[in-house]
PLY file of the C-alpha trace (Angstrom):
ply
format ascii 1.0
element vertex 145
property float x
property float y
property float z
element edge 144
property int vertex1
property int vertex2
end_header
-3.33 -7.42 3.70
-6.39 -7.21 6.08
-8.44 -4.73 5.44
-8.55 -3.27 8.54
-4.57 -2.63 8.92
-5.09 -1.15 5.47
-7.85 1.39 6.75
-5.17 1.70 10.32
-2.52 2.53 8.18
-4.18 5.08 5.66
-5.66 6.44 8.26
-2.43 6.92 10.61
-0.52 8.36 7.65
-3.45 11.29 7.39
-3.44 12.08 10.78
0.87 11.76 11.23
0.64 14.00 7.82
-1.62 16.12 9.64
-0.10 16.62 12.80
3.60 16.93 11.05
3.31 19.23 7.68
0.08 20.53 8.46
-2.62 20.41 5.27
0.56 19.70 2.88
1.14 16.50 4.85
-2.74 14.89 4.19
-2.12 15.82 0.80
0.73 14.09 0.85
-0.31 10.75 2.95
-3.57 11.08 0.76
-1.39 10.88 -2.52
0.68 8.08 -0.96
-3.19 6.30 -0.28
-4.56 6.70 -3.95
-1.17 5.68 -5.81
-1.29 2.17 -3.28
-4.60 1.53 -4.46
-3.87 1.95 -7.74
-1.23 -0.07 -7.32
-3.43 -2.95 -5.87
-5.97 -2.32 -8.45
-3.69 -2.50 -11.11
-2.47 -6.16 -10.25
-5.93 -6.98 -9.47
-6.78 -6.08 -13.05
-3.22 -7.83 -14.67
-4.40 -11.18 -13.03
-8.03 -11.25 -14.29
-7.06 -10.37 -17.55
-4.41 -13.32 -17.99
-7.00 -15.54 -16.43
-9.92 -14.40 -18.81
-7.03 -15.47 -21.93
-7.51 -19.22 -21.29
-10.66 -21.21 -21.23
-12.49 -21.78 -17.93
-11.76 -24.13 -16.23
-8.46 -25.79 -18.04
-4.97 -25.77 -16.86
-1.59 -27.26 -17.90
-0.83 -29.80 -15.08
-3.34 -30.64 -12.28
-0.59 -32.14 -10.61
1.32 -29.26 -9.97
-1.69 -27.05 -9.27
-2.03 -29.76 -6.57
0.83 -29.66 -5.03
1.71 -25.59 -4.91
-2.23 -25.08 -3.02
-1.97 -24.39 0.56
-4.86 -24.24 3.18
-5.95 -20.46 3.35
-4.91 -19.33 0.15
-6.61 -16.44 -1.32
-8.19 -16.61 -4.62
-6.34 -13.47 -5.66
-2.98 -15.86 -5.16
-4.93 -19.29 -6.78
-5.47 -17.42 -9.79
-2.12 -16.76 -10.92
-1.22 -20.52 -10.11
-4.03 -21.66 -12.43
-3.81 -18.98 -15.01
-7.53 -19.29 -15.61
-10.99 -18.87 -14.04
-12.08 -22.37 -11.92
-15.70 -23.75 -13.38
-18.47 -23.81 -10.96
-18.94 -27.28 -9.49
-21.44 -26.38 -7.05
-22.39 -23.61 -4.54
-23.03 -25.08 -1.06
-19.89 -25.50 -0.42
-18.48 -23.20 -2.80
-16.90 -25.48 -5.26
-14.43 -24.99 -8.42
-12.58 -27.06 -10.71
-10.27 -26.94 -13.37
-8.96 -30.14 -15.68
-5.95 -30.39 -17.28
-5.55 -32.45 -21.25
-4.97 -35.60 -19.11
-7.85 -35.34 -17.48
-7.19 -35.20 -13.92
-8.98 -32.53 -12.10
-8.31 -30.23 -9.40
-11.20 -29.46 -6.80
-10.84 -26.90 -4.73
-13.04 -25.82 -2.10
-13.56 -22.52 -1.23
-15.08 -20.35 2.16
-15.29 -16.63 2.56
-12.79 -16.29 -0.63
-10.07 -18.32 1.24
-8.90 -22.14 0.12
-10.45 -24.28 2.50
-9.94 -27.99 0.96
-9.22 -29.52 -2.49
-8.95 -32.64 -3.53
-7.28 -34.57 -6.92
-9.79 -36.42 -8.76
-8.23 -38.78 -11.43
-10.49 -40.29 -14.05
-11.92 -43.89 -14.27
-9.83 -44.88 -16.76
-6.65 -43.89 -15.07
-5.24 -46.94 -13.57
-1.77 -47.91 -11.72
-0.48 -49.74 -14.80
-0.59 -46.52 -16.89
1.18 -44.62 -14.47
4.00 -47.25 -14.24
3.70 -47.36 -18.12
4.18 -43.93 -18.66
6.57 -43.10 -15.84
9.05 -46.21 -17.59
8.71 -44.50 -20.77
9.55 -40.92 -19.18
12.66 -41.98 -17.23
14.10 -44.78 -20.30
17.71 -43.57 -21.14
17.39 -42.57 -24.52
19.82 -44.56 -26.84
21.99 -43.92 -29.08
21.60 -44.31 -32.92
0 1
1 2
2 3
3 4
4 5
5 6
6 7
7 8
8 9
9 10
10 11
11 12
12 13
13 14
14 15
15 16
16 17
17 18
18 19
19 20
20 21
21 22
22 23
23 24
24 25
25 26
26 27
27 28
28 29
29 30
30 31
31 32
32 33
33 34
34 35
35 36
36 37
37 38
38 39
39 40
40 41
41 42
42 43
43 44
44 45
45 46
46 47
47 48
48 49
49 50
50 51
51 52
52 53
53 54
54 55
55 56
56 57
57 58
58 59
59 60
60 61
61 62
62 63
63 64
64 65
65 66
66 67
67 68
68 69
69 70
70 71
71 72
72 73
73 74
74 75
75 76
76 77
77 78
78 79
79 80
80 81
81 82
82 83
83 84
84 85
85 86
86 87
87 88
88 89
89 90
90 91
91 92
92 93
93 94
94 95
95 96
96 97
97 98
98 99
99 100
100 101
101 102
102 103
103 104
104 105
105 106
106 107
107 108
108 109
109 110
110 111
111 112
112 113
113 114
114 115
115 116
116 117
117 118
118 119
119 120
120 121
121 122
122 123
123 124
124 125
125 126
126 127
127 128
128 129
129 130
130 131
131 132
132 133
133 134
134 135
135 136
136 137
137 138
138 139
139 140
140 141
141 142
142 143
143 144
């Protein structure tokens, strides 16, 4: 949420509190305040710590990282998709990557903590024949013994 709806909408809860139930109602719109921030704070807090568990950097399928970004995002929603903190690529633009065991790696371009670009970068080695290899291999019927 913006942050200025947020402060709107605390602040037209204290004053509807206030103007309805007198000082008991900005107690109670200022309750209603805290426990939402607490709230946000609290998934804030779940999301870092599952992202500090892995190693930086590394994720299970750049593939599927790839295709589940959007334009916009918010790094508070990329890091649940990547389950771990992006390495550092480079700072004008603000650049991160992460690299999954194949070795294909996700960068993803960020301005003012928003997704602006990313791009798939697939390694050298990585060629059209060992796509088609492996893709054969994945989708042979398995037979029978």
């Amino acid at each position: 949420m913006n942050t200025w709806i947020g402060s709107a909408l605390a602040l037209a809860a204290l004053i509807s509190g206030g103007l309805l139930y007198g000082w008991k109602g900005v107690i109670l719109a200022l309750t209603i305040v805290v426990f939402w921030l607490l709230l946000q704070f609290a998934k804030l807090m779940r999301i870092m710590r599952m992202a500090s568990d892995a190693p930086v950097g590394h994720i299970e399928s750049a593939v599927m990282l790839n295709a589940k970004l959007q334009a916009g995002m918010k790094l508070i929603d990329l890091l649940p998709l990547t389950r771990s903190l992006g390495r550092k690529l480079s700072d004008a633009p603000e650049t991160y990557g992460w690299i999954d065991p194949g070795g294909i790696q996700v960068e993803v371009v960020m301005a003012g903590g928003k997704v602006q670009s990313w791009s798939l970068v697939r390694p050298e080695s990585f060629s059209d024949a060992e796509t088609e290899a492996n893709t054969e291999t994945m989708t042979r019927p398995v037979e029978s013994a």
